[in-house]
C-alpha positions, 0 to 999 in steps of 0.5 A, a space after each residue: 500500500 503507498 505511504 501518505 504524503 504526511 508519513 512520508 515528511 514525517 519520515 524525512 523531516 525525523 531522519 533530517 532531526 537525527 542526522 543534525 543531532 549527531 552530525 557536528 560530533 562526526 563531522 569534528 572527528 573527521 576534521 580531526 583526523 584528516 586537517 593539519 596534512 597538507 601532503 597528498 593525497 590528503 587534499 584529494 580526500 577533503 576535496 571529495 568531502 566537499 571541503 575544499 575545491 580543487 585549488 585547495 582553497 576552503 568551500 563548503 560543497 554539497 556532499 553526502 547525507 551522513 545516514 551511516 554513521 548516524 545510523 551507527 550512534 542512533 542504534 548505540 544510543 538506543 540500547 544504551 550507550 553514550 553516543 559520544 563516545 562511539 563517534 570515532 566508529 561513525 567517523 570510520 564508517 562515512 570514511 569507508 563509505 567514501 572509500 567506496 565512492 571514489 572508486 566507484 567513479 573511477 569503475 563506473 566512469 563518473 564524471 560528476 558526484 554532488 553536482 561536482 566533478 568526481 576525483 579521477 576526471 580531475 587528478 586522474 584514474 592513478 591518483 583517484 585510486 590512490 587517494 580512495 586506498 588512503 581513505 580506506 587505511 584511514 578508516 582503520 585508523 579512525 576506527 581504532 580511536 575507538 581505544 581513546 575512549 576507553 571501550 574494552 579491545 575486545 570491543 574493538 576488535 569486534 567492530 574491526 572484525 564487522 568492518 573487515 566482513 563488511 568491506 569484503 561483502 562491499 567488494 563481492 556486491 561492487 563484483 557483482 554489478 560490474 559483471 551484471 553491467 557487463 552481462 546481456 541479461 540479469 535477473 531480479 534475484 541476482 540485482 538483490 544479491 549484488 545490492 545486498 553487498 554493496 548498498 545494504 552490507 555497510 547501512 545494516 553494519 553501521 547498524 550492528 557495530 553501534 549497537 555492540 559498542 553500545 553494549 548490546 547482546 549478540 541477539 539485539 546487534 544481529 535484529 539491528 543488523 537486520 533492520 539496516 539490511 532491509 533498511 539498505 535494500 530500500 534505499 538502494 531499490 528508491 535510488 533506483 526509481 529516482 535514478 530514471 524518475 527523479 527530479 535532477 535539481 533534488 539528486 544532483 544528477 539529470 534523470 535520463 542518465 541512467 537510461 541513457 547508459 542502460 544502466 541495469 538498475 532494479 525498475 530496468 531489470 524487473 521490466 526485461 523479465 517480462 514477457 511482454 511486446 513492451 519488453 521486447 521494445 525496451 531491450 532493443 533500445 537498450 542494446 543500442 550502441 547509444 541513445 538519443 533523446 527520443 529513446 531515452 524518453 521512449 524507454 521511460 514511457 516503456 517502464 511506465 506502460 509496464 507500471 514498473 515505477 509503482 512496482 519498484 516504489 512498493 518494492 521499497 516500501 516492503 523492505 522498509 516495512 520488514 524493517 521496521 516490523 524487525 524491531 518488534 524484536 529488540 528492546 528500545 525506547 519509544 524515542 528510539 523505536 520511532 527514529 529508527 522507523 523513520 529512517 526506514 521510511 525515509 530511505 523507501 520515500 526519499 527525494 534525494 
C-alpha cells in the first residue's frame, strides 16, 4: 500500500532531526583526523568531502547525507550507550563509505558526484585510486580511536572484525554489478544479491557495530543488523526509481542518465523479465550502441506502460516495512523505536 504524503515528511523531516543531532560530533572527528596534512593525497580526500575545491582553497560543497554513521550512534544510543563516545566508529564508517565512492567513479566512469566533478576526471584514474586506498587505511585508523575512549579491545576488535566482513561483502556486491553491467541479461534475484553487498552490507553494519559498542547482546546487534539490511535494500531499490524518475535539481544528477547508459538498475531489470511486446521494445533500445533523446524518453514511457515505477516504489516500501516490523524484536525506547522507523521510511520515500 503507498505511504501518505504526511508519513512520508514525517519520515524525512525525523531522519533530517537525527542526522543534525549527531552530525557536528562526526563531522569534528573527521576534521580531526584528516586537517593539519597538507601532503597528498590528503587534499584529494577533503576535496571529495566537499571541503575544499580543487585549488585547495576552503568551500563548503554539497556532499553526502551522513545516514551511516548516524545510523551507527542512533542504534548505540538506543540500547544504551553514550553516543559520544562511539563517534570515532561513525567517523570510520562515512570514511569507508567514501572509500567506496571514489572508486566507484573511477569503475563506473563518473564524471560528476554532488553536482561536482568526481576525483579521477580531475587528478586522474592513478591518483583517484590512490587517494580512495588512503581513505580506506584511514578508516582503520579512525576506527581504532575507538581505544581513546576507553571501550574494552575486545570491543574493538569486534567492530574491526564487522568492518573487515563488511568491506569484503562491499567488494563481492561492487563484483557483482560490474559483471551484471557487463552481462546481456540479469535477473531480479541476482540485482538483490549484488545490492545486498554493496548498498545494504555497510547501512545494516553501521547498524550492528553501534549497537555492540553500545553494549548490546549478540541477539539485539544481529535484529539491528537486520533492520539496516532491509533498511539498505530500500534505499538502494528508491535510488533506483529516482535514478530514471527523479527530479535532477533534488539528486544532483539529470534523470535520463541512467537510461541513457542502460544502466541495469532494479525498475530496468524487473521490466526485461517480462514477457511482454513492451519488453521486447525496451531491450532493443537498450542494446543500442547509444541513445538519443527520443529513446531515452521512449524507454521511460516503456517502464511506465509496464507500471514498473509503482512496482519498484512498493518494492521499497516492503523492505522498509520488514524493517521496521524487525524491531518488534529488540528492546528500545519509544524515542528510539520511532527514529529508527523513520529512517526506514525515509530511505523507501526519499527525494534525494
Amino acid at each position: 500500500m503507498p505511504i501518505s504524503n504526511e508519513a512520508a515528511t514525517s519520515g524525512r523531516d525525523s531522519t533530517f532531526r537525527t542526522i543534525d543531532r549527531y552530525q557536528p560530533g562526526v563531522v569534528a572527528e573527521l576534521h580531526a583526523v584528516l586537517d593539519g596534512k597538507a601532503t597528498p593525497p590528503y587534499p584529494l580526500m577533503r576535496y571529495h568531502l566537499g571541503w575544499e575545491d580543487e585549488t585547495g582553497s576552503a568551500i563548503e560543497a554539497r556532499s553526502g547525507k551522513m545516514l551511516r554513521p548516524a545510523l551507527c550512534l542512533l542504534t548505540c544510543e538506543a540500547v544504551g550507550g553514550d553516543w559520544h563516545i562511539a563517534v570515532p566508529a561513525a567517523a570510520a564508517i562515512e570514511l569507508l563509505h567514501n572509500f567506496t565512492l571514489i572508486h566507484d567513479d573511477v569503475e563506473d566512469r563518473s564524471t560528476r558526484r554532488h553536482g561536482r566533478p568526481t576525483l579521477w576526471s580531475i587528478w586522474g584514474e592513478a591518483q583517484a585510486i590512490n587517494a580512495g586506498d588512503g581513505m580506506f587505511a584511514l578508516a582503520y585508523a579512525t576506527l581504532l580511536r575507538l581505544s581513546q575512549h576507553g571501550h574494552d579491545p575486545e570491543r574493538v576488535l569486534r567492530a574491526v572484525q564487522m568492518l573487515d566482513a563488511a568491506t569484503l561483502h562491499l567488494c563481492e556486491g561492487q563484483h557483482r554489478d560490474l559483471l551484471g553491467a557487463a552481462a546481456s541479461e540479469t535477473t531480479s534475484t541476482a540485482y538483490l544479491e549484488m545490492i545486498e553487498g554493496k548498498t545494504a552490507e555497510l547501512i545494516a553494519t553501521s547498524c550492528a557495530i553501534g549497537a555492540v559498542i553500545g553494549g548490546a547482546s549478540e541477539q539485539d546487534c544481529n535484529t539491528l543488523y537486520e533492520f539496516g539490511r532491509r533498511t539498505g535494500l530500500a534505499f538502494q531499490i528508491q535510488d533506483d526509481v529516482l535514478g530514471i524518475w527523479g527530479d535532477a535539481e533534488e539528486t544532483g544528477k539529470s534523470a535520463d542518465d541512467d537510461l541513457r547508459e542502460a544502466k541495469k538498475s532494479y525498475p530496468i531489470v524487473i521490466a526485461l523479465e517480462e514477457s511482454t511486446p513492451e519488453r521486447d521494445r525496451l531491450a532493443d533500445l537498450l542494446a543500442q550502441a547509444s541513445r538519443s533523446d527520443t529513446d531515452v524518453a521512449q524507454a521511460r514511457e516503456i517502464l511506465e506502460a509496464l507500471g514498473v515505477r509503482e512496482r519498484s516504489e512498493q518494492a521499497a516500501l516492503d523492505h522498509a516495512d520488514a524493517a521496521t516490523a524487525s524491531l518488534d524484536h529488540v528492546e528500545l525506547g519509544p524515542q528510539f523505536r520511532a527514529e529508527l522507523a523513520h529512517i526506514a521510511t525515509f530511505a523507501a520515500h526519499r527525494s534525494a
